[in-house]
KOLMARSE-93375 format. One line per field, with one value per residue: residue number from 0; x, y, z of N, C-alpha, C, O in turn. Coordinates in nm, 4 decimals, padded with zeros to 6 digits. Example, Ala and Ser with C-alpha at 12.3 -4.5 7.8 and 13.67 -1.06 7.14 Angstrom:
// residues 2
num <- [0 1]
nX <- [01.3190 01.2850]
nY <- [-00.5690 -00.2250]
nZ <- [00.7800 00.7080]
caX <- [01.2300 01.3670]
caY <- [-00.4500 -00.1060]
caZ <- [00.7800 00.7140]
cX <- [01.3200 01.2900]
cY <- [-00.3300 00.0030]
cZ <- [00.7800 00.7870]
oX <- [01.4236 01.3409]
oY <- [-00.3319 00.1138]
oZ <- [00.8465 00.8039]
This chain:
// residues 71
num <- [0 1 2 3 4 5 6 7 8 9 10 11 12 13 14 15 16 17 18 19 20 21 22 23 24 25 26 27 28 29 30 31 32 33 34 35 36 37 38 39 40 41 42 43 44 45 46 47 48 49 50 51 52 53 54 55 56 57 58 59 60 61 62 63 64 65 66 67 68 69 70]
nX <- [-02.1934 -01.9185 -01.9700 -02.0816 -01.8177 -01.7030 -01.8074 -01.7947 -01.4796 -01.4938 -01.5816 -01.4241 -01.2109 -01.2448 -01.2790 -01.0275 -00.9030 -01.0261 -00.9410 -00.6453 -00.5989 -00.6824 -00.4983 -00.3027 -00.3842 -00.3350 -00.1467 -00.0358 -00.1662 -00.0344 00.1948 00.1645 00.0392 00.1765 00.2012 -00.0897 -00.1878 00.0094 00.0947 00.3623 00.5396 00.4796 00.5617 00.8380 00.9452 00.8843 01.0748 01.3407 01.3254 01.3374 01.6200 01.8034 01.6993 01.8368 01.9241 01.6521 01.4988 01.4939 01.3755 01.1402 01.0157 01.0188 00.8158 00.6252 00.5995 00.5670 00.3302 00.1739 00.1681 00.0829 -00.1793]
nY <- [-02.0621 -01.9865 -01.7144 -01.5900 -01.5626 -01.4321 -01.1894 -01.1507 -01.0943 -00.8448 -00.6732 -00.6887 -00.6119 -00.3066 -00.2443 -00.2457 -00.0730 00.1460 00.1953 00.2234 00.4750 00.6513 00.5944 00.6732 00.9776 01.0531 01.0503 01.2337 01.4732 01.4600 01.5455 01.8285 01.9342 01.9235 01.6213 01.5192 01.2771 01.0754 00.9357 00.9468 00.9657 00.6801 00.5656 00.6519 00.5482 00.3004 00.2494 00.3313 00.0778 -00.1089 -00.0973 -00.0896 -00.3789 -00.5078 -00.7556 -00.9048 -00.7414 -00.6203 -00.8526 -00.8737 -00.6067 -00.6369 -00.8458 -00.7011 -00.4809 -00.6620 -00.7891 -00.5663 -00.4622 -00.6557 -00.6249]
nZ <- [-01.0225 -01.0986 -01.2280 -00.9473 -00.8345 -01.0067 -01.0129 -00.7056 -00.7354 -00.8568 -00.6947 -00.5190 -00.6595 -00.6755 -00.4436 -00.3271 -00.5590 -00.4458 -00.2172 -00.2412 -00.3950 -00.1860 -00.0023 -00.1712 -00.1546 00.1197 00.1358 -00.0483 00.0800 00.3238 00.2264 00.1143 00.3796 00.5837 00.7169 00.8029 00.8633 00.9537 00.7680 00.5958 00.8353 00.9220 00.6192 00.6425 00.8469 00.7959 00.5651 00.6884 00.9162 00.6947 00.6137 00.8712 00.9424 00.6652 00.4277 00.4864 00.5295 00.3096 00.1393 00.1995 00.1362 -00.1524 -00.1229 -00.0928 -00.3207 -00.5389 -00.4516 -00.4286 -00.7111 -00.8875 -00.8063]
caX <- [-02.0902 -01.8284 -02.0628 -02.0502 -01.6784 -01.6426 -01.8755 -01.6613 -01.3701 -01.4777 -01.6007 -01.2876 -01.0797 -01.3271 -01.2714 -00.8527 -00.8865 -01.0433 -00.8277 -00.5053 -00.6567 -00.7354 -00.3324 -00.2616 -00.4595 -00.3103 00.0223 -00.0435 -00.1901 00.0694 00.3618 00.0763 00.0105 00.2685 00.1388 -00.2258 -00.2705 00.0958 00.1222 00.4561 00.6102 00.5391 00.6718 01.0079 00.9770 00.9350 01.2374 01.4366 01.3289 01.4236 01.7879 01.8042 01.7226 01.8948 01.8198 01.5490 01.4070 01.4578 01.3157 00.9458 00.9624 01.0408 00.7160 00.4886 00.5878 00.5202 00.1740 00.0812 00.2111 -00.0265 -00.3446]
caY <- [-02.0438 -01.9461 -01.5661 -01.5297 -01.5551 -01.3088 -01.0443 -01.0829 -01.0332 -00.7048 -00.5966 -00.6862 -00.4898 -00.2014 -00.2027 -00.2288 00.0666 00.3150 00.1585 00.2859 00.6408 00.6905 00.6042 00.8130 01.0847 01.0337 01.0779 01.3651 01.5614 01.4456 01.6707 01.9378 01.9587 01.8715 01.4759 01.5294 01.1239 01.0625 00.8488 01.0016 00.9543 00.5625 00.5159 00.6761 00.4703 00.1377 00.2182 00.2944 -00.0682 -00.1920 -00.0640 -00.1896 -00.5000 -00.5408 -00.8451 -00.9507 -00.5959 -00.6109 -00.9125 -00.7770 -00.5074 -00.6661 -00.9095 -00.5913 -00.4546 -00.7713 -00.8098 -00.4376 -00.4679 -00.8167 -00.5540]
caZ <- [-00.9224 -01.1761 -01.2204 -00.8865 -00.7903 -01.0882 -00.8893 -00.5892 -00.7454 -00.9457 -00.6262 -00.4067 -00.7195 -00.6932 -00.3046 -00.3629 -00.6495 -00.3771 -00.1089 -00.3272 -00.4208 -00.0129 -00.0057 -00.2345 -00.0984 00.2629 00.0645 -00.0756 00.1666 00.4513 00.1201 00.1714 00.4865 00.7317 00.7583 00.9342 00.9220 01.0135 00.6938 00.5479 00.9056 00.8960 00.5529 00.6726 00.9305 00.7351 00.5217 00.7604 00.9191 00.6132 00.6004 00.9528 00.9118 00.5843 00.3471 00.5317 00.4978 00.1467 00.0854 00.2801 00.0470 -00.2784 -00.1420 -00.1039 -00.4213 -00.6397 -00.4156 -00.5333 -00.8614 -00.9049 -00.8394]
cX <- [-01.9792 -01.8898 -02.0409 -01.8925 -01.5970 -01.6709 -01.8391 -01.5665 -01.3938 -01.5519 -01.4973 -01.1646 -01.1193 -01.2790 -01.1074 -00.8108 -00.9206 -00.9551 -00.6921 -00.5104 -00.7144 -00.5647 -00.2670 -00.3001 -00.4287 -00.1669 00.0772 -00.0493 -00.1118 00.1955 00.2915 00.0791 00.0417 00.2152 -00.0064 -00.2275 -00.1443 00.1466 00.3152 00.5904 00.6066 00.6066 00.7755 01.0317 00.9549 01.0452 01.2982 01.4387 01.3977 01.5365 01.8496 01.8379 01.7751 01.8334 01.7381 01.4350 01.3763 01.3824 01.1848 00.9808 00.9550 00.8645 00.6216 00.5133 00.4953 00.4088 00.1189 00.0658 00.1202 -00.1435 -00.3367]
cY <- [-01.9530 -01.7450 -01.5225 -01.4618 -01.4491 -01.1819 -01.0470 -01.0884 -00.9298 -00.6177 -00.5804 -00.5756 -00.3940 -00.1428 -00.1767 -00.1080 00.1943 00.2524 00.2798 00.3995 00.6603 00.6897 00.7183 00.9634 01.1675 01.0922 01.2286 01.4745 01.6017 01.4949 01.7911 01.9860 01.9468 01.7755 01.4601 01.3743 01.0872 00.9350 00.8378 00.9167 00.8100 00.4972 00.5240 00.5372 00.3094 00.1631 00.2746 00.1558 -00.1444 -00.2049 -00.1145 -00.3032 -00.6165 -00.6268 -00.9090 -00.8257 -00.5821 -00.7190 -00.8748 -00.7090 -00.5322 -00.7781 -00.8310 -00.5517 -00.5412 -00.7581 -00.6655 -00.4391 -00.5602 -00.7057 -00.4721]
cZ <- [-00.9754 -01.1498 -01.0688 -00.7936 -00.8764 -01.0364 -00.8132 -00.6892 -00.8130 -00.8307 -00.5068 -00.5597 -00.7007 -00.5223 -00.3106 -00.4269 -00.4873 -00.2212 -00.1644 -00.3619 -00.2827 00.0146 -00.0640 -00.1715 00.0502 00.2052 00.0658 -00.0139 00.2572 00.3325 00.1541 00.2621 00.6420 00.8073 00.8672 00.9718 00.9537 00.8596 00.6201 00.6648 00.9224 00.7618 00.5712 00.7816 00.9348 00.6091 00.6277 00.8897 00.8433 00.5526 00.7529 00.9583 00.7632 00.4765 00.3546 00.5039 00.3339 00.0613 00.1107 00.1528 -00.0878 -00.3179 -00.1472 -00.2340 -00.5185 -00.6030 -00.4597 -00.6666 -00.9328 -00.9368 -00.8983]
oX <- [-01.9454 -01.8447 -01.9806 -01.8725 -01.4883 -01.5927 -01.8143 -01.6479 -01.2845 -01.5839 -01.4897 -01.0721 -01.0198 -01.2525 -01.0757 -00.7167 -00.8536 -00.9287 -00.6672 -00.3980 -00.8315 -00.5132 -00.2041 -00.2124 -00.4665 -00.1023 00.1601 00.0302 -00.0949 00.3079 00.3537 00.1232 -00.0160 00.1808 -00.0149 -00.2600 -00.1791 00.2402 00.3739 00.6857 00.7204 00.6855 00.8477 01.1217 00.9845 01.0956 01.2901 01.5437 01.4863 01.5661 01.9513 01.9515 01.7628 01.7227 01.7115 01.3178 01.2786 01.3363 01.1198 00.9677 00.8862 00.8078 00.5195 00.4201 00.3859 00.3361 00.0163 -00.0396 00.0855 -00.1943 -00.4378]
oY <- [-01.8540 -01.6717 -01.4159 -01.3624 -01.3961 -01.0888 -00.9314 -01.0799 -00.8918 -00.5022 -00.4888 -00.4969 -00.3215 -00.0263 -00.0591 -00.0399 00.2894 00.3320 00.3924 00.4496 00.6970 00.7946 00.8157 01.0475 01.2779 01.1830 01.2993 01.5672 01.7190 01.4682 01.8682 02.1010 01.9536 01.7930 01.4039 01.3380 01.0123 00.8572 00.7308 00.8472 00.7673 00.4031 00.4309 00.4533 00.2253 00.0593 00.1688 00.1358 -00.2236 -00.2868 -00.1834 -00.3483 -00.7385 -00.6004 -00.9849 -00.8318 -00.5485 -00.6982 -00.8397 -00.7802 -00.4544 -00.7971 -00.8705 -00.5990 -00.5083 -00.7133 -00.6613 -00.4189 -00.5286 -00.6897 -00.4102]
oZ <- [-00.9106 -01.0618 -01.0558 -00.7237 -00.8529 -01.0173 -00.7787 -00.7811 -00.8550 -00.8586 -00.4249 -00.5398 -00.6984 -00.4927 -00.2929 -00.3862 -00.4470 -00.1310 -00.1215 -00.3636 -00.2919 00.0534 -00.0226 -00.1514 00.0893 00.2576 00.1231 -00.0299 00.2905 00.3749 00.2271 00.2603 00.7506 00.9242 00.9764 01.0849 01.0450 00.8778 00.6035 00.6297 00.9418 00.7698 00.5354 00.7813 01.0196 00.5662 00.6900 00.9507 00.8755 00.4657 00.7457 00.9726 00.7514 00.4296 00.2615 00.4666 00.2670 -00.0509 00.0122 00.0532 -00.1538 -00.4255 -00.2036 -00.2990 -00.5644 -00.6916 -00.5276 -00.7269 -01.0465 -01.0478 -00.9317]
């Protein structure tokens, strides 16, 4: 049981790694290329949510960080 809960999880990090390099990639391209996937234009538009809504905003973001930061 143990063996297999190790093979999902080195295949859920494996799926997370090219998750995060597809992010990246979306990133990049949308400094390149005047945002084809529109990615650029919702980060602006979740910080400026989270100046908005203040320390509630900042707490969300301090919980996404830590949860990236974990993988």
């Amino acid at each position: 049981m143990k063996i297999i809960i190790n093979k999902l999880n080195k295949h859920l990090k494996d799926f997370t790694d090219v998750l995060i390099n597809i992010f990246v990639f979306a990133i990049v391209s949308g400094l390149l290329f005047k945002d084809p996937f529109g990615v650029i234009d919702n980060i602006s538009k979740l910080i400026s949510n989270i100046s908005d809504n203040g320390i509630a905003g900042l707490i969300s973001l301090l919980v996404i960080v830590l949860w990236y930061k974990k993988v």
